[in-house]
Every structure is written in C-alpha cells, then in structure tokens.
C-alpha positions as CSV (number, residue, x, y, z in Angstrom):
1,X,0.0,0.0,0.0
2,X,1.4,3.6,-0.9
3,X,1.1,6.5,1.4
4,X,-1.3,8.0,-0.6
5,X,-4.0,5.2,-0.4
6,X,-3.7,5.1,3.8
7,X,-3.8,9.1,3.6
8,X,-6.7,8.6,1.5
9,X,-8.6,6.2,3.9
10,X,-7.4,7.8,6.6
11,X,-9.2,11.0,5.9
12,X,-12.3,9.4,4.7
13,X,-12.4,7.9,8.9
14,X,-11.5,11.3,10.4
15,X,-15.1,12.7,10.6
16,X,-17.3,11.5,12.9
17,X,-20.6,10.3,11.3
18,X,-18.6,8.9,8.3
19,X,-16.5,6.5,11.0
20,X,-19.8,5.3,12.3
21,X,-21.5,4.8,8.7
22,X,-18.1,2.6,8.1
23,X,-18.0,1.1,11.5
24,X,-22.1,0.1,10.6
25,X,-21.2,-1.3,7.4
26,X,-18.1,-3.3,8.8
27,X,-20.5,-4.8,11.2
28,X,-23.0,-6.3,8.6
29,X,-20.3,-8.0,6.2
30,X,-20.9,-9.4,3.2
31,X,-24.9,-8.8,3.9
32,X,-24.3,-4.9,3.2
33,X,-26.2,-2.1,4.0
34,X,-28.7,0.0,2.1
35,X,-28.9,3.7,2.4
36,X,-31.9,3.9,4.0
37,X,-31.4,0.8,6.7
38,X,-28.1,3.3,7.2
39,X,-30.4,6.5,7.6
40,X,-33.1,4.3,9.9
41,X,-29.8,3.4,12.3
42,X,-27.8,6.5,12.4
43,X,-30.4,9.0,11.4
44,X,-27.9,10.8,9.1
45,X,-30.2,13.1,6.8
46,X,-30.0,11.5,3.3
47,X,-28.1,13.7,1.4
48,X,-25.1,14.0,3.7
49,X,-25.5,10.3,3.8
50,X,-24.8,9.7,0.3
51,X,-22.0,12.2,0.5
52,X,-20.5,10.1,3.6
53,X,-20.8,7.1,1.4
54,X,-19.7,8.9,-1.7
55,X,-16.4,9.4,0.4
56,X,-15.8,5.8,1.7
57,X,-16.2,4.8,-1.5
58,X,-13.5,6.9,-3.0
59,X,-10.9,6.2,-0.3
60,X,-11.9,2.5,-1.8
61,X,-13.0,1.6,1.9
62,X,-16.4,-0.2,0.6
63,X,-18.0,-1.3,-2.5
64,X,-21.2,-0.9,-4.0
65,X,-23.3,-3.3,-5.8
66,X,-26.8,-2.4,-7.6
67,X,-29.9,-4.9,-6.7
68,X,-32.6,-3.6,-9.5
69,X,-33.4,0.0,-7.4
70,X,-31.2,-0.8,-4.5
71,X,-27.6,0.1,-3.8
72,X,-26.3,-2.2,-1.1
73,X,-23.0,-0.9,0.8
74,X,-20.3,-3.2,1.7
75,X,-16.6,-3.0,3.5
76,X,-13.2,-3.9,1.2
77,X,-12.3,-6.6,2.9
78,X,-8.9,-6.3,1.1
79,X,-8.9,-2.4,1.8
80,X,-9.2,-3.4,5.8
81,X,-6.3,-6.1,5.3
82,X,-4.3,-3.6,3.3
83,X,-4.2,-0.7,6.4
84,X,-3.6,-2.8,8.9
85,X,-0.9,-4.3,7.0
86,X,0.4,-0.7,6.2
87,X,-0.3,0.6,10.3
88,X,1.4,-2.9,11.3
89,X,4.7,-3.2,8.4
90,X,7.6,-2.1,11.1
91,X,5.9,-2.7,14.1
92,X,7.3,-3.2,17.8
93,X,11.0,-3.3,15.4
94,X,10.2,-7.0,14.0
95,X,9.1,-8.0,17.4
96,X,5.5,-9.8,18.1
97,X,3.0,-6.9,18.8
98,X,1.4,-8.3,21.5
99,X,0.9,-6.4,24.8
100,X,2.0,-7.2,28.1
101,X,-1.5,-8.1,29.4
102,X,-2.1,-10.4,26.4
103,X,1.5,-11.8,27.0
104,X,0.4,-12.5,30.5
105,X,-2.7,-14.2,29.9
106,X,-1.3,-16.3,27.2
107,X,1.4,-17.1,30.0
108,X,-0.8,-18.2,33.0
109,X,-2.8,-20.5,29.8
C-alpha cells in the first residue's frame, strides 16, 4: 500500500458520522447495507449520507453493488487487510505486537 492510499482512507475515517457509517457497514459483512437501513440506524439526513458514502467509497474503503433500485453498501475486505498491513509493516522493530497483558494471559494459559 502507498502512502497515498492510507492518507486517503485515513481522511475518509477522520469525521465522525462517516467512521460510524463505516463502523455500521463493517458490522454487517458481506450482507451490506442500504442507504436507507443506514439513515433508519444513524439518522444521518440523506443527502449528507450519500455524501458520507460517496467518500468511503472513494478512499476505496467499501463497495457498492446495484440490486434492481437498490444500492447495497459493503466494507473492502482487502482495503481493511491492506491498512492494517500498512499501520502494522515495522511494528514493535520486527518483534510480536502483542501487549504485556495479552502476554500475560497467554502465560498463565
């Protein structure tokens, strides 16, 4: 992934409404979301929903698929693999990432 593409994504999360319309469509998978079941959750007023989604979708962090009227809303699965990838590339300098606590438990297992 090039710097550009995490800025990207990274950008599209750093508003509030937009991270919970991503967080809500992250949630429901592969079943995707349409923009109304989005509006009925988060009560986002349907134009700035569509712009929210317009956004995501630019920063490639869902997909969209048409169903006869219906556009149904789902995560990149290989956009989510690719960030953390990016965030996780030269982590903890080539050492496991795991925290202390999580070192403990798996200890006392």
């Amino acid at each position: 992934m090039k710097n550009i593409e995490a800025i990207q994504a990274f950008v599209a999360l750093g508003q509030e409404s937009r991270l919970n319309v991503y967080r809500l469509i992250v949630q429901k998978g592969d079943t995707g979301l349409m923009p109304s079941q989005i509006h009925e959750m988060l009560g986002i007023p349907n134009a700035t929903l569509s712009f929210h989604l317009k956004e995501l979708y630019q920063a490639n962090l869902i997909t969209v698929e048409r169903q006869s009227r219906n556009l149904i809303y789902r995560p990149n699965p290989g956009m989510v693999e690719a960030l953390s990838g990016f965030l996780l590339a030269n982590c903890c300098g080539g050492k496991s990432c795991e925290s202390p606590k999580s070192l403990k438990k798996a200890n006392a297992q």
